[in-house]
N, C-alpha and C positions, 0 to 999 in steps of 0.2 A: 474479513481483514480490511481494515479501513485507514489505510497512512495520509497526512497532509505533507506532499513534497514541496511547500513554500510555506515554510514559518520564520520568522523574527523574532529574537527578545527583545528589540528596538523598536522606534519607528522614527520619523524624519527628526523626532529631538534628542534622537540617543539617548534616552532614556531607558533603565534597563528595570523591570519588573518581572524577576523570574516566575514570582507566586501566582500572576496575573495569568503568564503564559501557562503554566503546568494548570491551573484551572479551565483556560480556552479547548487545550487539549484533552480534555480527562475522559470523555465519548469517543476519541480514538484509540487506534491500535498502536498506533505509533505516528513520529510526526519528525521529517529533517529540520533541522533549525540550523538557521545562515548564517554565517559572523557578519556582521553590518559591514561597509566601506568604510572604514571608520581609519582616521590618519594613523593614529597608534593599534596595527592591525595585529601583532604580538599579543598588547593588552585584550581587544576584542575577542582572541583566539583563548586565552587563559582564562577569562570570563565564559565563555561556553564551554569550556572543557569541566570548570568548576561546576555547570549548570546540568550537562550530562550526565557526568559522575553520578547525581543525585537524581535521575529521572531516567529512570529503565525505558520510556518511550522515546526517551530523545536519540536523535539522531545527527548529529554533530559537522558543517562542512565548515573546515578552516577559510578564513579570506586571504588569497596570496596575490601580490603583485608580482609577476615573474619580472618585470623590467628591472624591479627595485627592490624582490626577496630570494627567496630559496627555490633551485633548481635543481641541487645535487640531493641522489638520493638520501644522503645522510640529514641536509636540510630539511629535506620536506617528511621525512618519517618523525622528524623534532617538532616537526610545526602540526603533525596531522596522528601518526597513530599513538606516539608518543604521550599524547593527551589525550588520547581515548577520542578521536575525532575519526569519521569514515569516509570524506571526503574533502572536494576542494570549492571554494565559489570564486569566480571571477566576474569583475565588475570594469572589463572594460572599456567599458563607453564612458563610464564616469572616470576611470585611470588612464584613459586616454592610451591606450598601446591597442597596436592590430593583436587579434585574438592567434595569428598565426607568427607572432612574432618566435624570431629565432630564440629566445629565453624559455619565452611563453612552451615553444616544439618540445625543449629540453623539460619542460614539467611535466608534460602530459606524457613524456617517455616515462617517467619513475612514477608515475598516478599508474598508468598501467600493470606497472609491473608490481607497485603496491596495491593492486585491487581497491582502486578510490575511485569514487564516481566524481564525476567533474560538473558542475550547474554554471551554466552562462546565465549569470544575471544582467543580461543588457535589456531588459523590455521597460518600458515606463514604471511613471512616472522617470522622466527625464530632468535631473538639472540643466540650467540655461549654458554650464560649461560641457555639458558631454557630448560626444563626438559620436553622432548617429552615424557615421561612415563606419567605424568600429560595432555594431549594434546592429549588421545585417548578419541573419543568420547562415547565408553562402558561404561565407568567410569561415565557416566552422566542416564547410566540403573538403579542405584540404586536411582539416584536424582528423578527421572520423577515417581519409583515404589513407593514413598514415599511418595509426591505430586503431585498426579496425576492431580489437577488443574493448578500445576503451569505453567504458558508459559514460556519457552523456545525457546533460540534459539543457533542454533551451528553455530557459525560465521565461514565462507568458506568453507562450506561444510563438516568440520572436518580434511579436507586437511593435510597430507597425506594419511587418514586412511577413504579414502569416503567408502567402504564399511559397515564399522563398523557406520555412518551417517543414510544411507540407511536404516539399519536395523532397530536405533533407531527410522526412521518416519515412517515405518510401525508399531512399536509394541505399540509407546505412540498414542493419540489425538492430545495432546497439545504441541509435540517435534516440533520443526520448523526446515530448515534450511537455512540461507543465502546466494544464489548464486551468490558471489559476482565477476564480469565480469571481466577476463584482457582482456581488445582488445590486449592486445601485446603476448596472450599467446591461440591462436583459437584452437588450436587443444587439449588443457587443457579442455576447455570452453565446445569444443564440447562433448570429452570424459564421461563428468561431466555428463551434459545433457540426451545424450542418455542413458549412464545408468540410471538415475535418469528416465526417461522416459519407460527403459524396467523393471522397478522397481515399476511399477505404482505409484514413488512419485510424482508426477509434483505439485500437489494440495499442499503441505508441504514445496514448496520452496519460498523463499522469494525476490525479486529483491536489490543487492545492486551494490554498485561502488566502495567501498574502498576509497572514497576520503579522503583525496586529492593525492591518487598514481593512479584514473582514473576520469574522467570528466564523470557525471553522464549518460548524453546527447551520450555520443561516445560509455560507456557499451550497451544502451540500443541499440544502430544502429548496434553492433556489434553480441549483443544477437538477434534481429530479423532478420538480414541477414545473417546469417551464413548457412542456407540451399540453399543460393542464390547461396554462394560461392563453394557449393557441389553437383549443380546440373548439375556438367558434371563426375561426377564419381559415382557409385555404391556403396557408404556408404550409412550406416541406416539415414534416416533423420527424424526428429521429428515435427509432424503438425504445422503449423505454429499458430494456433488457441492455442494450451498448451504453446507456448512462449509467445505468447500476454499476455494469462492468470498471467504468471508469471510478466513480466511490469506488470500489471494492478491490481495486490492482494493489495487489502489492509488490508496491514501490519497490521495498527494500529487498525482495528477493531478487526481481527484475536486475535490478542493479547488483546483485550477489554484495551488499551489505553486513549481513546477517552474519 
């Protein structure tokens, strides 16, 4: 079983290319697709509901602004299961609201009880307006002490702040996090990993690609070669048996999805 837990039918031009995507995808098992940050996040949402409906691999998380959308369970079943969607993505670094704001508390109460998994997309790439104060992953220790059921996930590791990641997937169950691959950035990749691996997280990571900024297919050759590419110098190298593992988690049961 092979899921990609960070997909886009966008990329920084809003540009929407469903055909593009269901092709990127078509060597997986399945793959969550994000609604973008997008000002008209209704439209974005009706846009990937349209795009799941027709794509048995997709996996659909609505984009909600709790400061500025829907909180009440009635709301958020409209904006999420309503259209065939199975979860929620928050982009608060770029919406500028504390992740534990009092609105934001009241979503992730009805996420819970709706069995939604909830993705913190705060990791870079950063616009020069978003508010890395909002974008540390500590700030998600009150979320997870609250709703200890809820799944969660920290999109890219929590990038820049992986230690404060780390921390959170030892202390919750149900805290995830997205390793999402740059082939053009290996020694990022690998940094990530190993610590993640002398951390005893490996089991709490999730495989993604960032698409469409990497081809699903090239993260994964890059993630399971990258000891190939170490084994003529004296760096720590990580089993190759815990990377498989990570390709091969499935996401979507982890997260009760399915």
């Amino acid at each position: 079983m092979i899921i990609d837990c960070h997909t886009h039918l966008s990329g920084s031009d809003q540009s929407v290319d469903t055909e593009q995507h269901r092709r990127a995808c078509e060597g997986l098992d399945g793959c969550f697709v994000l609604a973008g940050c997008a000002e008209d996040r209704p439209q974005s949402n009706r846009e990937l509901s349209a795009y799941v409906a027709a794509n048995s691999k997709a996996i659909g998380f609505a984009v909600i602004d709790p400061t500025c959308g829907p909180v009440s369970r009635k709301e958020v079943k409209s904006a999420t299961a309503d259209l065939g969607l199975k979860g929620v993505v928050l982009y608060c670094a770029e919406a500028n609201f504390h992740p534990a704001h009092s609105r934001a508390m009241r979503l992730y109460e009805q996420c819970e009880e709706l069995g939604l998994g909830v993705f913190f997309h705060n990791g870079p790439p950063f616009s020069s307006s978003a508010c890395l104060d909002f974008a540390r992953p500590w700030l998600l220790d009150e979320i997870a002490r609250t709703f200890p059921a809820l799944r969660m996930i920290v999109g890219r590791m929590g990038l820049p702040f992986l230690e404060q990641t780390l921390c959170l997937l030892a202390k919750h169950e149900h805290v995830y996090a997205d390793l999402t691959v740059s082939p053009q950035k290996i020694w990022q990749v690998y940094n990530v990993v190993v610590a993640a691996y002398e951390a005893g997280a490996m089991d709490k990571l999730l495989f993604g690609s960032g698409y469409p900024y990497a081809m699903p297919g090239v993260c994964i050759e890059t993630l399971l070669g990258f000891n190939k590419m170490l084994s003529d110098t004296h760096l720590p190298q990580v089993p190759r048996e815990k990377l498989r593992s990570v390709v091969e988690r499935d996401s979507a049961a982890l997260l009760g999805l399915k």
